[in-house]
C-alpha positions in Angstrom: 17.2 -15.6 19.2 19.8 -13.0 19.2 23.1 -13.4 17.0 25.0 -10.7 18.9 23.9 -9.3 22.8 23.3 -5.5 23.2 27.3 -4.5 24.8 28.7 -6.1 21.8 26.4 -3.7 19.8 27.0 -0.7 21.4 31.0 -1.9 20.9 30.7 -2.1 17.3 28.6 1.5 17.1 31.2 3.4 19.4 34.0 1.4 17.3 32.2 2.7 13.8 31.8 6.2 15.2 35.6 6.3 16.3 36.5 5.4 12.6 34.3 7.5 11.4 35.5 10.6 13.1 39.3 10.0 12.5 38.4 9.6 8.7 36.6 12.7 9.1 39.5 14.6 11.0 41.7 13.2 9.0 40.0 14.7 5.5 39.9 18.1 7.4 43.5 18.4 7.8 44.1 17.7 4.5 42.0 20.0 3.2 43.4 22.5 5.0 46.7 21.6 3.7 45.8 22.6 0.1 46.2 25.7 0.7 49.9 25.1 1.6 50.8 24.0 -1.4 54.4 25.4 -3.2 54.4 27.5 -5.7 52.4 30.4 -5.0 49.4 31.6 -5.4 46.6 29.8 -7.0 46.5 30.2 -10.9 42.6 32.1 -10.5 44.1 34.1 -7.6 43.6 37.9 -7.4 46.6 40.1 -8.5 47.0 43.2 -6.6 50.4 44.7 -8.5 
């Protein structure tokens, strides 16, 4: 006896997958935005005066 049919399966995996992936992209770009952040350079940053 089945609780849920196969297209209501594969409904919930591509629906996980999409969340899954916009968390992910979503992370990405805001790791990249660390490196934006005000104020200069990073306090263990390189000094080349």
């Amino acid at each position: 006896m089945e609780i849920l049919g196969k297209e209501a399966m594969k409904t919930i995996k591509r629906a996980l997958m999409g969340v899954l992936a916009s968390c992910g992209l979503l992370s990405a770009h805001a790791a990249l935005a660390v490196g934006d952040s005000p104020g200069g350079p990073a306090v263990n940053a390189p000094r080349y005066t």
